[in-house]
C-alpha positions in Angstrom: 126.5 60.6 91.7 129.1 63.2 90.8 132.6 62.6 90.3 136.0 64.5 90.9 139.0 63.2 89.7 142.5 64.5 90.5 146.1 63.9 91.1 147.2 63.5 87.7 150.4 65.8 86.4 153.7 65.1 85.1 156.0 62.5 86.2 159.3 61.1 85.2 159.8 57.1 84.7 159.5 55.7 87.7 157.8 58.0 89.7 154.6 57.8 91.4 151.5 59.3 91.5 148.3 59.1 93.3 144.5 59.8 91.8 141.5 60.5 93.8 138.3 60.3 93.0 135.9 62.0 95.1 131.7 61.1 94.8 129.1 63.4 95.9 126.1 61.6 97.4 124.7 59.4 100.2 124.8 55.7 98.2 128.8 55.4 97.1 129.0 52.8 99.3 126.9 50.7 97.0 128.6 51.6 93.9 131.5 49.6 91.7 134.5 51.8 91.2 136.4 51.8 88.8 139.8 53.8 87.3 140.1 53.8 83.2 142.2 55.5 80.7 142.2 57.3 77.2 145.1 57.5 75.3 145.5 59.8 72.2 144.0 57.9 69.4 143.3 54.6 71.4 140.0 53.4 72.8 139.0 53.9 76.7 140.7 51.1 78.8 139.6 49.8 82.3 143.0 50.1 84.4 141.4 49.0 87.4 138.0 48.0 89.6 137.3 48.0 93.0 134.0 46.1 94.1 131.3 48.0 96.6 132.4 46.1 99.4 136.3 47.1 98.8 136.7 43.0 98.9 136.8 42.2 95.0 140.0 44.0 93.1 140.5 43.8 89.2 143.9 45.1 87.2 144.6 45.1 84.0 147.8 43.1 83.2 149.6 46.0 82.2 149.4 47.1 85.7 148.8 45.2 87.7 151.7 44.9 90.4 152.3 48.8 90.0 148.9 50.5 90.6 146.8 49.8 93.6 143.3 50.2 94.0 141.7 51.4 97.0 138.5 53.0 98.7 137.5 55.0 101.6 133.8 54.9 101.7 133.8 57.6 104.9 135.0 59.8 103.0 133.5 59.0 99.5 136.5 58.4 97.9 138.4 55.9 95.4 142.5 56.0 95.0 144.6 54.6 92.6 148.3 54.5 93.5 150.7 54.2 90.9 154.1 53.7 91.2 157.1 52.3 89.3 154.9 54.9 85.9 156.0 54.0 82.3 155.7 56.4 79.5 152.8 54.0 78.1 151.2 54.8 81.2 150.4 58.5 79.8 146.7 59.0 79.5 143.7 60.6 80.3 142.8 58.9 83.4 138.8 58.7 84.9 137.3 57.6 87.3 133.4 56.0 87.1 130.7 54.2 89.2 129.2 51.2 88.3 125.9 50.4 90.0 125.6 46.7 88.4 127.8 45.2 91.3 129.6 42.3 88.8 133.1 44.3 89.0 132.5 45.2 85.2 135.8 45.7 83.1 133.4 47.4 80.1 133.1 51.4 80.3 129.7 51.3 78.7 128.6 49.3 82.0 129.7 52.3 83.9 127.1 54.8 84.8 128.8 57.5 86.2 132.0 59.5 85.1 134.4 61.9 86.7 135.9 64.9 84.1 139.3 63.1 83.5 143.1 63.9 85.0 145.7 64.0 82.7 148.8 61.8 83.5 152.0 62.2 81.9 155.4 60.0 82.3 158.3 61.5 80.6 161.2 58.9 79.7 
């Protein structure tokens, strides 16, 4: 599976943006999504996970009520919306493909990564 991020840019404080993520190959529909970040100098965080079946949703507290995870497996894709974006929101952002379907909040579960999209909130 390959994996294209995009969407990111630069957005004031409370703005929105939406990230795609779009998967090359025949079995996304079987994967775990997920959406992390990379701050500078902090460690990788899951932001949110989306089950295979689109029926299983994880956020991390931080975000959760703001960002919204979503799929469209005809066109082999995974969103995240954010809205209501914080300057501690500014990250790398990724997306990755998990083919262990337990929803898994832990990047080194993941097997698959997109490049990255940079996302910046100004204050």
């Amino acid at each position: 599976v390959q994996l294209q991020a995009s969407g990111g840019g630069l957005v004031q404080a409370g703005g929105s943006l939406r990230l795609s993520c779009a998967a090359s190959g025949r079995t996304f529909g079987s994967y775990d999504m997920g959406w992390f970040r990379q701050a500078p100098g902090k460690e990788r965080e899951v932001v949110a996970a989306i089950s295979w079946s689109g029926t299983r949703k994880y956020y991390e507290d931080s975000v959760r009520g703001r960002f919204t995870i979503s799929r469209d497996d005809t066109k082999n894709t995974v969103y995240l919306q954010m809205n209501s974006l914080k300057p501690d929101d500014t990250a790398v952002y990724y997306c990755a493909a998990n083919r262990d379907n337990g929803l898994s909040r832990r990047y080194g579960e993941y097997d698959y990564w997109g490049q990255g999209t940079q996302v910046t909130v100004s204050s």
